[in-house]
N, C-alpha and C positions, 0 to 999 in steps of 0.2 A: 076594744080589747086589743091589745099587741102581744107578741111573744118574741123573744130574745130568738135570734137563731140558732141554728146548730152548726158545730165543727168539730171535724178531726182530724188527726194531724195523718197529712199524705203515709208517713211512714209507718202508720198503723197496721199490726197483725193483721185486723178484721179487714183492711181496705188490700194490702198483699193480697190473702184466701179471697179475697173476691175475686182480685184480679186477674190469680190463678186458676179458679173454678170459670169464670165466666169465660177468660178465653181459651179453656179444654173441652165448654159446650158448645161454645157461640165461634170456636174457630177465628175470635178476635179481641182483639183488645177494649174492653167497655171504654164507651165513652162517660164524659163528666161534664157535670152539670151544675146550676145551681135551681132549687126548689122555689117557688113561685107559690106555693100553695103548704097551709099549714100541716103540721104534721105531729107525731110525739117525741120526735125526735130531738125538740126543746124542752120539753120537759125531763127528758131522760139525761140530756145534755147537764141540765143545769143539778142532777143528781150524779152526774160523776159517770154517768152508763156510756161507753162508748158506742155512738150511732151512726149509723148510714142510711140515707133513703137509696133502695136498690132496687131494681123491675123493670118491666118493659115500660113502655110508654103509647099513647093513643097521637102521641105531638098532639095537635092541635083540635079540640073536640068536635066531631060533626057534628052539624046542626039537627039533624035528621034523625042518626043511632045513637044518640050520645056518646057517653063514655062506652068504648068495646074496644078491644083487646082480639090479637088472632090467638088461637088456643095452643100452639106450635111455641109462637113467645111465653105463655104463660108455661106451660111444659118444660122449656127448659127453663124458665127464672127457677120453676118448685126444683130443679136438681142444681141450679146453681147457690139454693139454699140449703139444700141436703149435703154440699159437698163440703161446702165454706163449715155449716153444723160442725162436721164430722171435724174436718181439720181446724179448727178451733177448740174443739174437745180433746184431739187427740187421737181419736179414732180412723183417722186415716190412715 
């Protein structure tokens, strides 16, 4: 099975509001990347839904814990999706 990737264009709202939310939490500017690992983001893609893969990251999996995550990073990804929410909604 393969899947098409995803993209969005730099000057997208949704990629701005991230930009601005994430460096109001994280005190910096996100960095960019490119995904390695399948996502729905092609699927959404190829319906017209404009998508981002956004979150912390583990970078490279231990062998030992697996996939984990510090809870501090996940805390603020959940308010850097409540802010980007709002200011895409309007509600900011």
């Amino acid at each position: 099975m393969t899947a098409p990737g995803a993209q969005i264009d730099e000057g997208h709202e949704l990629v701005a509001a991230i930009d601005v939310a994430h460096t109001e939490v994280w005190g910096e500017a996100p960095e960019r990347d490119v995904t390695r690992w399948f996502s729905d983001a092609s699927a959404l893609t190829r319906y017209g839904v404009p998508t981002v893969n956004y979150g912390t990251s583990t970078g490279l999996m231990d062998v030992e814990l697996g996939e984990n995550l510090e809870i501090d990073g996940l805390v603020k990804t959940a308010e850097v999706y409540a802010r980007v929410a709002a200011e895409v909604c309007g509600l900011a």
